[in-house]
PDB file of N, H, CA, C and O in Angstrom:
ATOM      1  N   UNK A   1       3.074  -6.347  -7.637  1.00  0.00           N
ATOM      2  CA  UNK A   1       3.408  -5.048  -7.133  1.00  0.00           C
ATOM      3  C   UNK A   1       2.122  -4.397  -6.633  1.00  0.00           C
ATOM      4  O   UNK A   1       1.191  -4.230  -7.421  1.00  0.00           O
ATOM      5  N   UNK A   2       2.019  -3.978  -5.201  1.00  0.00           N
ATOM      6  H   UNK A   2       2.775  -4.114  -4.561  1.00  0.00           H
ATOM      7  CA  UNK A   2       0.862  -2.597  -5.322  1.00  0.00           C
ATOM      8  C   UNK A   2       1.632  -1.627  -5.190  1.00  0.00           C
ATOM      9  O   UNK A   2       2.833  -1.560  -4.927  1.00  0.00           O
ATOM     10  N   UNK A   3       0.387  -0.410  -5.514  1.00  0.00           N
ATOM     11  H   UNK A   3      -0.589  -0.464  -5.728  1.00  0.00           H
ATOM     12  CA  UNK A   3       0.648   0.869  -5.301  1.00  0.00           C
ATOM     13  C   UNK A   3      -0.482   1.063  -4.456  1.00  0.00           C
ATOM     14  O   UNK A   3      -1.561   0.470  -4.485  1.00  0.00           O
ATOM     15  N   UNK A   4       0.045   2.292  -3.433  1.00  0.00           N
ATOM     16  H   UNK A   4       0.921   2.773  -3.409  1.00  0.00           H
ATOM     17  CA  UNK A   4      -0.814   2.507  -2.567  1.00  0.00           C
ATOM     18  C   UNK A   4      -0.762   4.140  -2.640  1.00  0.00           C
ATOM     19  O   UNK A   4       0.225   4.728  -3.083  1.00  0.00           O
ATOM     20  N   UNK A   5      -1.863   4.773  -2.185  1.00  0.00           N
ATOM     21  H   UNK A   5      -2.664   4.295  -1.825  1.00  0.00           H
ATOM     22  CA  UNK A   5      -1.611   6.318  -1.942  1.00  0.00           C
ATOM     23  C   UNK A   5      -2.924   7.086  -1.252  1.00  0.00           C
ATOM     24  O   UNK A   5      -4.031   6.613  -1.507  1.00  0.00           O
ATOM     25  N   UNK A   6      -2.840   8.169  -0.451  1.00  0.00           N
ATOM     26  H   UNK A   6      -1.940   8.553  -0.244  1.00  0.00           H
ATOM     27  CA  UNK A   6      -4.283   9.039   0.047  1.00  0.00           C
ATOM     28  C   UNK A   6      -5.080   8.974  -1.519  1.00  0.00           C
ATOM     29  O   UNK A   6      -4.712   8.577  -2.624  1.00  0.00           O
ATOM     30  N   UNK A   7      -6.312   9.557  -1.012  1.00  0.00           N
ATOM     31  H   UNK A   7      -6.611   9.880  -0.115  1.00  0.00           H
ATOM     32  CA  UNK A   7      -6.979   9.863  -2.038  1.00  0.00           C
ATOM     33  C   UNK A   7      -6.460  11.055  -2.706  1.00  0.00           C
ATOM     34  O   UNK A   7      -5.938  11.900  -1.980  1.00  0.00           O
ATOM     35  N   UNK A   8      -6.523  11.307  -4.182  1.00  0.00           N
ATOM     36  H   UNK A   8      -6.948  10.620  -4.772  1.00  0.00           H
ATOM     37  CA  UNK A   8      -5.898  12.400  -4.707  1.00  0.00           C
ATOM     38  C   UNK A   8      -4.311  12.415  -5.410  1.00  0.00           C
ATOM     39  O   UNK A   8      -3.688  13.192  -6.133  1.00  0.00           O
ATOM     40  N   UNK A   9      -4.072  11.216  -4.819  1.00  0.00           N
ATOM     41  H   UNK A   9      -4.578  10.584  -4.232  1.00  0.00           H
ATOM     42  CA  UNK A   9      -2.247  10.941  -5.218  1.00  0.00           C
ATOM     43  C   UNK A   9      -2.265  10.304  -6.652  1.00  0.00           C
ATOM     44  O   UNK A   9      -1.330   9.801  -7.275  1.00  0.00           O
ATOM     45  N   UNK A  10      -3.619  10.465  -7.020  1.00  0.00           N
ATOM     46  H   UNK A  10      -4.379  10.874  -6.514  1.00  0.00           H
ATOM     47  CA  UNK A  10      -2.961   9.841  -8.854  1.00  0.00           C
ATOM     48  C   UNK A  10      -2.477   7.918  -8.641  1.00  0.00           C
ATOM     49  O   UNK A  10      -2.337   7.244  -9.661  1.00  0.00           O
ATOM     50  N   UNK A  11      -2.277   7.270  -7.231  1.00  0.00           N
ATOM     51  H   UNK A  11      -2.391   7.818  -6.402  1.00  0.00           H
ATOM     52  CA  UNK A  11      -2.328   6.149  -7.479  1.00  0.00           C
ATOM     53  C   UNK A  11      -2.631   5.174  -9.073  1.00  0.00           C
ATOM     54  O   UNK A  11      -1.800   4.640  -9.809  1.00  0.00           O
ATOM     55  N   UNK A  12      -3.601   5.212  -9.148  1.00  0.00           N
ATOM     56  H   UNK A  12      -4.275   5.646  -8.550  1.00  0.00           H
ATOM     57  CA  UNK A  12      -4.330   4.733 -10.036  1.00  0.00           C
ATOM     58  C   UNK A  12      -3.726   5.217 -11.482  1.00  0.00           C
ATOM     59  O   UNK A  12      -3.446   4.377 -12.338  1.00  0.00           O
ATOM     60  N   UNK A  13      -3.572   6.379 -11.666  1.00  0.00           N
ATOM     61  H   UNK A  13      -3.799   7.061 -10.971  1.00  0.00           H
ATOM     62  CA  UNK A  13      -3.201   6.741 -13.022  1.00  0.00           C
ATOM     63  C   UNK A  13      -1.469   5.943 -13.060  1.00  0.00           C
ATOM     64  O   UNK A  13      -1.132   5.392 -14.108  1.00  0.00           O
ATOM     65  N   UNK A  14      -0.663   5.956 -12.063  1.00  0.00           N
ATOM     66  H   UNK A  14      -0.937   6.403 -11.212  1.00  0.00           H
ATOM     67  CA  UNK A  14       0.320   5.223 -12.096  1.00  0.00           C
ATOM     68  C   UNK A  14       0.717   3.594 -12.158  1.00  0.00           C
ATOM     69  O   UNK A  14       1.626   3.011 -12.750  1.00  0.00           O
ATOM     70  N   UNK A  15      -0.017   3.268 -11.566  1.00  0.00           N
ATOM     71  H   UNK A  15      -0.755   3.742 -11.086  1.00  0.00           H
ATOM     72  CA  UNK A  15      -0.147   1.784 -11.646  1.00  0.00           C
ATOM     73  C   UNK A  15      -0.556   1.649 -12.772  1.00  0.00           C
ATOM     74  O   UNK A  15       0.177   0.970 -13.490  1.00  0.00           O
ATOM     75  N   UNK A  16      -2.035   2.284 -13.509  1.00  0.00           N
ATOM     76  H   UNK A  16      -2.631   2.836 -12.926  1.00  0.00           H
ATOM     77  CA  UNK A  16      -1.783   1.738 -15.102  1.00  0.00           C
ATOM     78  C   UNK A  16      -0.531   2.207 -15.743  1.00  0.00           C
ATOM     79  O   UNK A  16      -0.043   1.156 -16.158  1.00  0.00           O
ATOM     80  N   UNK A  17       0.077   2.931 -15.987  1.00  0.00           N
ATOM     81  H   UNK A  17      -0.320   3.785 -15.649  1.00  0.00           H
ATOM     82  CA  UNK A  17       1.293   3.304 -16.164  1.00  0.00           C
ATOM     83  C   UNK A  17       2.061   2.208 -16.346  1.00  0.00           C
ATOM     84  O   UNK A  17       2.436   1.721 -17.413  1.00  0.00           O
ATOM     85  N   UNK A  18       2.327   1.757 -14.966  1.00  0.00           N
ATOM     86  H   UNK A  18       2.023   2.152 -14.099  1.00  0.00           H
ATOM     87  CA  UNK A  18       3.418   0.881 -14.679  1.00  0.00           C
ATOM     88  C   UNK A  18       2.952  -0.574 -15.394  1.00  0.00           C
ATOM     89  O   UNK A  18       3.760  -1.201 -16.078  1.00  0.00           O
ATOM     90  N   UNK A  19       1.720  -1.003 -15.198  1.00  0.00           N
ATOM     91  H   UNK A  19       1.064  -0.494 -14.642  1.00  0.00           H
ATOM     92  CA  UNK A  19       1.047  -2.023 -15.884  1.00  0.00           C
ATOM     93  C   UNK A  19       1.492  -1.965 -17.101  1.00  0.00           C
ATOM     94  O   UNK A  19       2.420  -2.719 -17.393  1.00  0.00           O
ATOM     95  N   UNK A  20       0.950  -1.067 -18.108  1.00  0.00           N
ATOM     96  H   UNK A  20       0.195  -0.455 -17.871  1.00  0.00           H
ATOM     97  CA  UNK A  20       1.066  -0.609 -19.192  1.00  0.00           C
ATOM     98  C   UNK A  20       2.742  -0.713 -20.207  1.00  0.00           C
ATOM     99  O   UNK A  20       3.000  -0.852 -21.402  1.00  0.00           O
ATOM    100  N   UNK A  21       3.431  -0.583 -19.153  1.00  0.00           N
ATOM    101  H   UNK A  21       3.222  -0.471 -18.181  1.00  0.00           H
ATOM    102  CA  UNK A  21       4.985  -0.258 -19.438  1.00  0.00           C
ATOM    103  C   UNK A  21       5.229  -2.118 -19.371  1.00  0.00           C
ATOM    104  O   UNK A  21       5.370  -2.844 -20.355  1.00  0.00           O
ATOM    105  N   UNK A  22       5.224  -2.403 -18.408  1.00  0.00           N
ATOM    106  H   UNK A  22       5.110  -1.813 -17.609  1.00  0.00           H
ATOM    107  CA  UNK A  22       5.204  -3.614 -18.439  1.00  0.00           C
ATOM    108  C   UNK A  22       4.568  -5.187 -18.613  1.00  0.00           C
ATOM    109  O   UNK A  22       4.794  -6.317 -18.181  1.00  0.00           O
ATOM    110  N   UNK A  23       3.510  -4.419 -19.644  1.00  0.00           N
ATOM    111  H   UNK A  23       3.327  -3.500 -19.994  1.00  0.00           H
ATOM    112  CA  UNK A  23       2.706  -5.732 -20.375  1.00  0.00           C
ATOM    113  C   UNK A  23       2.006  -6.073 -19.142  1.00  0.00           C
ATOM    114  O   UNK A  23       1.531  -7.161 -19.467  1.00  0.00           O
ATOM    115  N   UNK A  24       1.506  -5.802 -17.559  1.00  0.00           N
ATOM    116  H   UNK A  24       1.893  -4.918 -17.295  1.00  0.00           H
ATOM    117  CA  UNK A  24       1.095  -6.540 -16.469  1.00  0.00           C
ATOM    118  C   UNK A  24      -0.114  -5.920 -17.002  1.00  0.00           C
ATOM    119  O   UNK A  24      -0.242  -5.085 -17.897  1.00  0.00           O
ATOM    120  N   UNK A  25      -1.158  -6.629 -16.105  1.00  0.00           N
ATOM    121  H   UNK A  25      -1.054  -7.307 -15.378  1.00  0.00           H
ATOM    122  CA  UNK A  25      -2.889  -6.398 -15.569  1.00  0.00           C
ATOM    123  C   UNK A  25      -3.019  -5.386 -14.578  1.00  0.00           C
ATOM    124  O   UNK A  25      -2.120  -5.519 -13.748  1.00  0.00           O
ATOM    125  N   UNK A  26      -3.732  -4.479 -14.337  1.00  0.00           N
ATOM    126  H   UNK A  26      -4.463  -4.371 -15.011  1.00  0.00           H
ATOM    127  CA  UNK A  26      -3.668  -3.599 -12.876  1.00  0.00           C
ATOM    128  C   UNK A  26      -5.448  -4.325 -12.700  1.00  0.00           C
ATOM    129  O   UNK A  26      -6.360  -4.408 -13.522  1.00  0.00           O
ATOM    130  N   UNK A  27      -5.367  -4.662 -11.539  1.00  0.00           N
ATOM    131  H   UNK A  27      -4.626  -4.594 -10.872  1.00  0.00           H
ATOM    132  CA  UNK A  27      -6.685  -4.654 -10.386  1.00  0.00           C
ATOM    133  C   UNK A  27      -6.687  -3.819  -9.764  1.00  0.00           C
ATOM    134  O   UNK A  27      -5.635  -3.461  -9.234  1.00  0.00           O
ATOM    135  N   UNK A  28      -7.751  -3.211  -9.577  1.00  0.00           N
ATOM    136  H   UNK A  28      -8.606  -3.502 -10.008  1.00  0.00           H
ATOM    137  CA  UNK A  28      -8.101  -1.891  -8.761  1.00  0.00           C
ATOM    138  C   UNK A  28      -9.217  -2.992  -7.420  1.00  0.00           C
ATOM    139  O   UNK A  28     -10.308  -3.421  -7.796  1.00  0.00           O
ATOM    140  N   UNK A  29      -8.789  -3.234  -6.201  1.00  0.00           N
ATOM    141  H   UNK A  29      -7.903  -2.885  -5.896  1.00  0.00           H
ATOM    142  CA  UNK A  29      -9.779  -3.408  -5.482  1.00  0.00           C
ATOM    143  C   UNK A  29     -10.920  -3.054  -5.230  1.00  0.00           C
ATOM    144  O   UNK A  29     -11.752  -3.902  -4.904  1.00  0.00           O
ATOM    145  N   UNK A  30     -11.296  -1.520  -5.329  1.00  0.00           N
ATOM    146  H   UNK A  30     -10.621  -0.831  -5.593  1.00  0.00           H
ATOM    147  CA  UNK A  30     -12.446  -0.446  -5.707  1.00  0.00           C
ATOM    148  C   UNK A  30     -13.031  -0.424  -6.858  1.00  0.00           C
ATOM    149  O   UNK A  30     -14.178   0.022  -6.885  1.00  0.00           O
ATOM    150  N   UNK A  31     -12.331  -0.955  -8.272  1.00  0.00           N
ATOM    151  H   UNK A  31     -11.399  -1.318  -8.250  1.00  0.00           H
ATOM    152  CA  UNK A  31     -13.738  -1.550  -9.127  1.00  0.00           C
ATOM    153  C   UNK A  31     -13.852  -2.432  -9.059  1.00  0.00           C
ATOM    154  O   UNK A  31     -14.801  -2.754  -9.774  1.00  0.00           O
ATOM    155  N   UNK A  32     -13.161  -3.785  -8.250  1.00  0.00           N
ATOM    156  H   UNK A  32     -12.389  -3.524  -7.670  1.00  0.00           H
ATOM    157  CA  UNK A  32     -13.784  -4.932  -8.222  1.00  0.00           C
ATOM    158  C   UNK A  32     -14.610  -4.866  -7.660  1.00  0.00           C
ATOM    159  O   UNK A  32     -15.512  -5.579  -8.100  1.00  0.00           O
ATOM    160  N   UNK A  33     -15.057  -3.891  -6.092  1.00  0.00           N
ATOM    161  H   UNK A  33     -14.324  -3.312  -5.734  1.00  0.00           H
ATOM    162  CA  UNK A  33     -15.881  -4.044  -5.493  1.00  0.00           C
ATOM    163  C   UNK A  33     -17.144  -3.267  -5.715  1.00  0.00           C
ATOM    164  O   UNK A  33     -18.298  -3.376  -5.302  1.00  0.00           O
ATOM    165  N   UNK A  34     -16.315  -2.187  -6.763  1.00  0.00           N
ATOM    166  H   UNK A  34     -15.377  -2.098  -7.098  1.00  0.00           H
ATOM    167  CA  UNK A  34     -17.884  -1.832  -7.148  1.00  0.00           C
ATOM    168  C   UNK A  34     -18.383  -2.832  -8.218  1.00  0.00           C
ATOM    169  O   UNK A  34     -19.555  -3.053  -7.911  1.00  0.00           O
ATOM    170  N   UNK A  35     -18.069  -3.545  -9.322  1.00  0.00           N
ATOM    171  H   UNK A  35     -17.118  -3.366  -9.572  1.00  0.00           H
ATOM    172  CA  UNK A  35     -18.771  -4.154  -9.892  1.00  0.00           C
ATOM    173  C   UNK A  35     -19.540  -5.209  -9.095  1.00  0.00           C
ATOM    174  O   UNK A  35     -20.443  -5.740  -9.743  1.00  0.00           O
ATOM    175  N   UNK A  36     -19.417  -5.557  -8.065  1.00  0.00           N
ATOM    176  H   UNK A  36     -18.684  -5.126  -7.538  1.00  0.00           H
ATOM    177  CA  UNK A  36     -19.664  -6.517  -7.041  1.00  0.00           C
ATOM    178  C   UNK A  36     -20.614  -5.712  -6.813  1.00  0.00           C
ATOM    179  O   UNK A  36     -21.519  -6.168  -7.511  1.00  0.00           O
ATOM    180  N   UNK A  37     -21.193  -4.385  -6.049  1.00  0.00           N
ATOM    181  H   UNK A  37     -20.458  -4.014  -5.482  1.00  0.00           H
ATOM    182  CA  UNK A  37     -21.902  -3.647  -5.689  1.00  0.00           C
ATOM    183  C   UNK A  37     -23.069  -3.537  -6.607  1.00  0.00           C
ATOM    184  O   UNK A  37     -24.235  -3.550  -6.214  1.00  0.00           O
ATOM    185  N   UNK A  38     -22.795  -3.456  -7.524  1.00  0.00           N
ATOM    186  H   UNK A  38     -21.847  -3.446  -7.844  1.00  0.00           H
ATOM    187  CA  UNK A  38     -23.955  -3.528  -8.633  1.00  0.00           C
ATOM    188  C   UNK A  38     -24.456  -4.629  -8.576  1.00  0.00           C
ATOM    189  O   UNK A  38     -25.646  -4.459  -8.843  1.00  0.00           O
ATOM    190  N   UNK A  39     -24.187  -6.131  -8.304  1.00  0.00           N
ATOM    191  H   UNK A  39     -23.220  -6.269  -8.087  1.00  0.00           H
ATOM    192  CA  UNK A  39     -24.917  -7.294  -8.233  1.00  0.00           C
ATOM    193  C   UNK A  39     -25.987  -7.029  -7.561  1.00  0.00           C
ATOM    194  O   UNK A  39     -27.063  -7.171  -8.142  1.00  0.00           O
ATOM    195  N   UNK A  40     -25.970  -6.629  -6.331  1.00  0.00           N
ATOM    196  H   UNK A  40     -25.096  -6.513  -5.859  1.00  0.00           H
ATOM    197  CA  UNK A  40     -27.421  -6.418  -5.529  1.00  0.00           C
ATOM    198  C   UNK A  40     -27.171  -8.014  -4.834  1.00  0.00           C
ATOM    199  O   UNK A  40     -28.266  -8.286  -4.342  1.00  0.00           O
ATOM    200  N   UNK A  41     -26.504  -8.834  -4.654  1.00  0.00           N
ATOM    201  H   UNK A  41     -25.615  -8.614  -5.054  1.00  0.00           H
ATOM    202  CA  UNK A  41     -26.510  -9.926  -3.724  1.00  0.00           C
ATOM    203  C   UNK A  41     -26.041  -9.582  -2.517  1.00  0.00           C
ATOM    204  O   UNK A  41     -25.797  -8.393  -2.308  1.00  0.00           O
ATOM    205  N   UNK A  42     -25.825 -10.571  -1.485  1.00  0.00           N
ATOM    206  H   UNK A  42     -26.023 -11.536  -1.655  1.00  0.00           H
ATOM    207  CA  UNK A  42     -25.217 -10.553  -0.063  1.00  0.00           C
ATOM    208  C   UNK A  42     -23.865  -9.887   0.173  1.00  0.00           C
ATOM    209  O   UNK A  42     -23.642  -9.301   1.232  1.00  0.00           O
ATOM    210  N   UNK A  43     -23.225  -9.946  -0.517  1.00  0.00           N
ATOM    211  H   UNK A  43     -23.406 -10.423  -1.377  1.00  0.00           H
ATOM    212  CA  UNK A  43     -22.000  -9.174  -0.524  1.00  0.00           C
ATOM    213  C   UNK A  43     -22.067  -8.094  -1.033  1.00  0.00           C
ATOM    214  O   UNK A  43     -21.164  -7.311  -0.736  1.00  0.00           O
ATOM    215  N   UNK A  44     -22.873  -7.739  -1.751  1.00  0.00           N
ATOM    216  H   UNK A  44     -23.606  -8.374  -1.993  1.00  0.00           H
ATOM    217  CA  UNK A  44     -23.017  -6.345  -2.378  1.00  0.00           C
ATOM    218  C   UNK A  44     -23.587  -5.604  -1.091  1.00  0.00           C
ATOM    219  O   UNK A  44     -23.075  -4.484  -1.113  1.00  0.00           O
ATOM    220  N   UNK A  45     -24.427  -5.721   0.036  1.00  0.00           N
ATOM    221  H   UNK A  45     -24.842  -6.630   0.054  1.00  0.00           H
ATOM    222  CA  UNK A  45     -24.842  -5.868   1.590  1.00  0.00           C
ATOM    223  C   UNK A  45     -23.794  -5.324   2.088  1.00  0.00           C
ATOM    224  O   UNK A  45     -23.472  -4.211   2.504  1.00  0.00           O
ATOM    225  N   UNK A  46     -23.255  -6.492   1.943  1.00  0.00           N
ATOM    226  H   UNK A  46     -23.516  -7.396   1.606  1.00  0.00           H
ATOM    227  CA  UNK A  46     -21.982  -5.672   2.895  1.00  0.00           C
ATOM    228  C   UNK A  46     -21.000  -4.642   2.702  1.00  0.00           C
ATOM    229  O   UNK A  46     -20.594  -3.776   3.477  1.00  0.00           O
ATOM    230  N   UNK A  47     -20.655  -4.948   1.343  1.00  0.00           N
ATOM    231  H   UNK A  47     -20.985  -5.651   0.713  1.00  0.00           H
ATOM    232  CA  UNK A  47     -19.915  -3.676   1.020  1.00  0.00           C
ATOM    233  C   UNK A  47     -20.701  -2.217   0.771  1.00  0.00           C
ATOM    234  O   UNK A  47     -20.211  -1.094   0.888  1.00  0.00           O
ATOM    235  N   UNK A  48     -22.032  -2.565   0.403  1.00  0.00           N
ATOM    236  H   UNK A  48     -22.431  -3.478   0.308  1.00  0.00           H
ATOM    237  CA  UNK A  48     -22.542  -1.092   1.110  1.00  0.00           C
ATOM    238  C   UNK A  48     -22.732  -0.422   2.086  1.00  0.00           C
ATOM    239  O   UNK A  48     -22.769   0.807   2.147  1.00  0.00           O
ATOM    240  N   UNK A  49     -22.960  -1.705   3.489  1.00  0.00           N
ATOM    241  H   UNK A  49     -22.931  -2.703   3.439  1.00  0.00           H
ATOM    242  CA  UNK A  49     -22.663  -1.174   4.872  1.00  0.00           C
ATOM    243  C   UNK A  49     -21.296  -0.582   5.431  1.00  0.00           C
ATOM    244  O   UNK A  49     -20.998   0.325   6.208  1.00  0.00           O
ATOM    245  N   UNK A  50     -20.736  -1.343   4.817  1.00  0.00           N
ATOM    246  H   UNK A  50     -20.979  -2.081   4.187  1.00  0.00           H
ATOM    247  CA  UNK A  50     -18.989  -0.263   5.158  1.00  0.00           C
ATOM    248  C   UNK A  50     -18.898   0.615   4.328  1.00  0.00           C
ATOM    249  O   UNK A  50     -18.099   1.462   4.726  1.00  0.00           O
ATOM    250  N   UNK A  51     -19.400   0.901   3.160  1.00  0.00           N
ATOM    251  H   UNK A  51     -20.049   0.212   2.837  1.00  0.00           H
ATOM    252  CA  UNK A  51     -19.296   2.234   2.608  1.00  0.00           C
ATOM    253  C   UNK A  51     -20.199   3.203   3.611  1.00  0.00           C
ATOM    254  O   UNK A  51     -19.603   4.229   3.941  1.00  0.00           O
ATOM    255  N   UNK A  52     -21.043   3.105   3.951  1.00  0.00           N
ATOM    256  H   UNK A  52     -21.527   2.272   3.683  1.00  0.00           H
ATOM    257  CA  UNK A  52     -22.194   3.708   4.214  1.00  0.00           C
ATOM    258  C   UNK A  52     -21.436   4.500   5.701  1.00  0.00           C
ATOM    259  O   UNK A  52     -21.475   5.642   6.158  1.00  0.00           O
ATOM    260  N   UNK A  53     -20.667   3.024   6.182  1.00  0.00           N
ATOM    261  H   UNK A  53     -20.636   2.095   5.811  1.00  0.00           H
ATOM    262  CA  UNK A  53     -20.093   3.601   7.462  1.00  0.00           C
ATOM    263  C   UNK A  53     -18.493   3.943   7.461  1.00  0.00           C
ATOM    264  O   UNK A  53     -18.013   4.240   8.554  1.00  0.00           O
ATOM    265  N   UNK A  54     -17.873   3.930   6.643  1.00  0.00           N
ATOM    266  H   UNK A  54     -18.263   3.689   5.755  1.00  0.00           H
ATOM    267  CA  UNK A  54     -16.818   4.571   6.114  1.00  0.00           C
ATOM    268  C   UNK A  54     -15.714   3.494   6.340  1.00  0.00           C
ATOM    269  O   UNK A  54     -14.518   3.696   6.129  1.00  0.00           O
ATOM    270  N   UNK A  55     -16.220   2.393   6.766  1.00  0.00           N
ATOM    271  H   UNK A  55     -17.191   2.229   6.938  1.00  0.00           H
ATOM    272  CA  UNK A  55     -15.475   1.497   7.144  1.00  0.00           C
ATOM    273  C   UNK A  55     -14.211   0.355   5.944  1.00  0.00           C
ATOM    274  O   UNK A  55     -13.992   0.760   4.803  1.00  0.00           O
ATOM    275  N   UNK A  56     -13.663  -0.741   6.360  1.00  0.00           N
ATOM    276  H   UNK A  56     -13.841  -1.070   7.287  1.00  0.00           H
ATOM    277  CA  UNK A  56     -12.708  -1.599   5.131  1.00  0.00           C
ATOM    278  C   UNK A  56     -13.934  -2.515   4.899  1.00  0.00           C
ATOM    279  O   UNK A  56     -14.741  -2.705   5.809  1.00  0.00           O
ATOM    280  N   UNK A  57     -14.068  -3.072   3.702  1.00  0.00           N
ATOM    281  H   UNK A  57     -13.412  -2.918   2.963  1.00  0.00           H
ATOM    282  CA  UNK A  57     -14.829  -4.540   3.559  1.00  0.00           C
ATOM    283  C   UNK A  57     -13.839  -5.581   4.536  1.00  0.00           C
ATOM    284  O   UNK A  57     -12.847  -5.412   5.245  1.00  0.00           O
ATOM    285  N   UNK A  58     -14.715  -6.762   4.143  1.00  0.00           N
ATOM    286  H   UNK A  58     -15.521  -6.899   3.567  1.00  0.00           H
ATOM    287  CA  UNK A  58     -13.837  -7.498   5.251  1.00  0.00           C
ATOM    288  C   UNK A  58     -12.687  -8.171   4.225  1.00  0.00           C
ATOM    289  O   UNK A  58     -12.555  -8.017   3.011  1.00  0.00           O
ATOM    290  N   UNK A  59     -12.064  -8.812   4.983  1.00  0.00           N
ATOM    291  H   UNK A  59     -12.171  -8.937   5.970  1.00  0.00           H
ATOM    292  CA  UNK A  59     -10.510  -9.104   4.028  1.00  0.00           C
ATOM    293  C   UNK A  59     -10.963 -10.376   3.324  1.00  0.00           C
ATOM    294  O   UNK A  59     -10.649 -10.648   2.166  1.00  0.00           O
ATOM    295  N   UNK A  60     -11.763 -11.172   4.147  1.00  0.00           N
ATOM    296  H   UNK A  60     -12.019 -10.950   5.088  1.00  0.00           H
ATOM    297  CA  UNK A  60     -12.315 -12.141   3.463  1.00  0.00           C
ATOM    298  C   UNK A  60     -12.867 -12.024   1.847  1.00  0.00           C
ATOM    299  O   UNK A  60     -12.423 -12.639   0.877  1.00  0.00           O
ATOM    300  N   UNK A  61     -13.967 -11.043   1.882  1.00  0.00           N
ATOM    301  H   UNK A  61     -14.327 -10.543   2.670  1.00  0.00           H
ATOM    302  CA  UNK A  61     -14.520 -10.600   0.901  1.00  0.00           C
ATOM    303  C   UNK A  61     -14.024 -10.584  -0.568  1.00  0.00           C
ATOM    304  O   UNK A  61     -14.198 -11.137  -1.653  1.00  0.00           O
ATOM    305  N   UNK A  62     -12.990  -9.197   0.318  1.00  0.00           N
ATOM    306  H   UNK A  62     -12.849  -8.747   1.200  1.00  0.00           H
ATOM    307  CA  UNK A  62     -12.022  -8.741  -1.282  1.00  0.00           C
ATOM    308  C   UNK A  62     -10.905  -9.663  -1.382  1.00  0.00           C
ATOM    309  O   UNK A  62     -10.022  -9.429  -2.206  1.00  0.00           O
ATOM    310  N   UNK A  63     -10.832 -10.974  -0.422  1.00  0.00           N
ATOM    311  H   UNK A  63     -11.550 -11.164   0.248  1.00  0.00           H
ATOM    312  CA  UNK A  63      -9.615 -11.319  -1.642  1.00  0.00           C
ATOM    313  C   UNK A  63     -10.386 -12.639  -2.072  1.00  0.00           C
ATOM    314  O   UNK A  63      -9.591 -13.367  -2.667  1.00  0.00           O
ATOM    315  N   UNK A  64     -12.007 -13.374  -1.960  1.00  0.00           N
ATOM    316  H   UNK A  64     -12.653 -12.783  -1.476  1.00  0.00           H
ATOM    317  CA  UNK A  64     -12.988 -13.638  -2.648  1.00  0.00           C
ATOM    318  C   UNK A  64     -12.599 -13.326  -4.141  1.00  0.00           C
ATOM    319  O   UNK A  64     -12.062 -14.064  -4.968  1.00  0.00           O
ATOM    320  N   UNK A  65     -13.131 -11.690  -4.278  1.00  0.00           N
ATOM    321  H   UNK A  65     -13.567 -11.091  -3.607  1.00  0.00           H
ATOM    322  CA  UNK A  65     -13.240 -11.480  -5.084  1.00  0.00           C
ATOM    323  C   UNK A  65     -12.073 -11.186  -5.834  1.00  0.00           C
ATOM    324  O   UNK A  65     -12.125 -11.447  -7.036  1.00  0.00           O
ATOM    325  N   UNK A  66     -11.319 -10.833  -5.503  1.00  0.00           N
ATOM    326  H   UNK A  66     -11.277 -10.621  -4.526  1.00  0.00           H
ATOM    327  CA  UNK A  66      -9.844 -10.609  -6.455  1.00  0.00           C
ATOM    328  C   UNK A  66      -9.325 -11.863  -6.859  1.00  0.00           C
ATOM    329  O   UNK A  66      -9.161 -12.057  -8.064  1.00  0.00           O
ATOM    330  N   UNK A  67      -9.122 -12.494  -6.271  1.00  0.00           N
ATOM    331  H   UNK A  67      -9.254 -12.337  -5.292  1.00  0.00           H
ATOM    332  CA  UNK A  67      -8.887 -13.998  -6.129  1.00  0.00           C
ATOM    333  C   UNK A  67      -8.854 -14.525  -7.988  1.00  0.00           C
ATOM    334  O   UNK A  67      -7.808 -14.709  -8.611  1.00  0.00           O
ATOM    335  N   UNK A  68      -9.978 -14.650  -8.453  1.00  0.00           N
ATOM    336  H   UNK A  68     -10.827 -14.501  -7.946  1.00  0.00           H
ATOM    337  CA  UNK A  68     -10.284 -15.044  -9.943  1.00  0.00           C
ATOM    338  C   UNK A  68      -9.390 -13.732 -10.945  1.00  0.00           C
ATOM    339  O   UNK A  68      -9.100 -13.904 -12.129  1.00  0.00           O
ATOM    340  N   UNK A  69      -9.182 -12.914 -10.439  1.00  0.00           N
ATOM    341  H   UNK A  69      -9.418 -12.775  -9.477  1.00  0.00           H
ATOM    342  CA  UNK A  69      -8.400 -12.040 -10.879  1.00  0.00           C
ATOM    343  C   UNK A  69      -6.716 -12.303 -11.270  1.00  0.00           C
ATOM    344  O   UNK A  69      -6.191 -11.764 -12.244  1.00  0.00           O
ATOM    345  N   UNK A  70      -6.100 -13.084 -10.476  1.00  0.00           N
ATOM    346  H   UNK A  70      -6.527 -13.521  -9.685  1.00  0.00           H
ATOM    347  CA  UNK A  70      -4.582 -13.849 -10.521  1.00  0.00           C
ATOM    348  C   UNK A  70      -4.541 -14.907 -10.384  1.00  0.00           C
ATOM    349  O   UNK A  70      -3.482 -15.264  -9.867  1.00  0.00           O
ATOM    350  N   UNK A  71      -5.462 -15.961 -10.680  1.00  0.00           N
ATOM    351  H   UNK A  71      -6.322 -15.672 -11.100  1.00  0.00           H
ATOM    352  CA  UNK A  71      -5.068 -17.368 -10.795  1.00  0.00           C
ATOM    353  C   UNK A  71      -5.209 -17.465 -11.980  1.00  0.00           C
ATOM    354  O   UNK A  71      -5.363 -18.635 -12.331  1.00  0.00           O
ATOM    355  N   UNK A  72      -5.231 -16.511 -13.027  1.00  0.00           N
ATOM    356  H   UNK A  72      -5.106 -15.561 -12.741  1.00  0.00           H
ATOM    357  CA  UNK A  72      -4.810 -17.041 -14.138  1.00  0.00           C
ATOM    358  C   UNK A  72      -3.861 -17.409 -14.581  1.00  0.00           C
ATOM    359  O   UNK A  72      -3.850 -17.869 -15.723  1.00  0.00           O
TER     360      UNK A  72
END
């Protein structure tokens, strides 16, 4: 399932919710990529240049990194 919403819509507080209710995991794409950001490697590069420029990471990237997240 995602949830999607503007900034400000409580997204996040709902999806754990819904997680929560139903024994699931919630991934937040935005702390995966910030914990990624804190590495200080090549990808941490990039996702600071699209922050910087308000831009998406690339799709490649985040589903890289989410990726180890649901093949469990």
């Amino acid at each position: 399932m995602f949830i999607v919403g503007p900034p400000g819509s409580n997204w996040k507080e709902v999806a754990l919710s819904v997680a929560d209710h139903f024994g699931a995991v919630c991934i937040s794409a935005g702390d995966v990529l910030q914990k990624e950001l804190n590495k200080k490697n090549d990808k941490a590069k990039i996702i600071q240049e699209a922050k910087k420029k308000y831009t998406y990471v690339w799709d490649d990237i985040v589903i890289e990194l989410i990726k180890p997240y649901i093949q469990n």
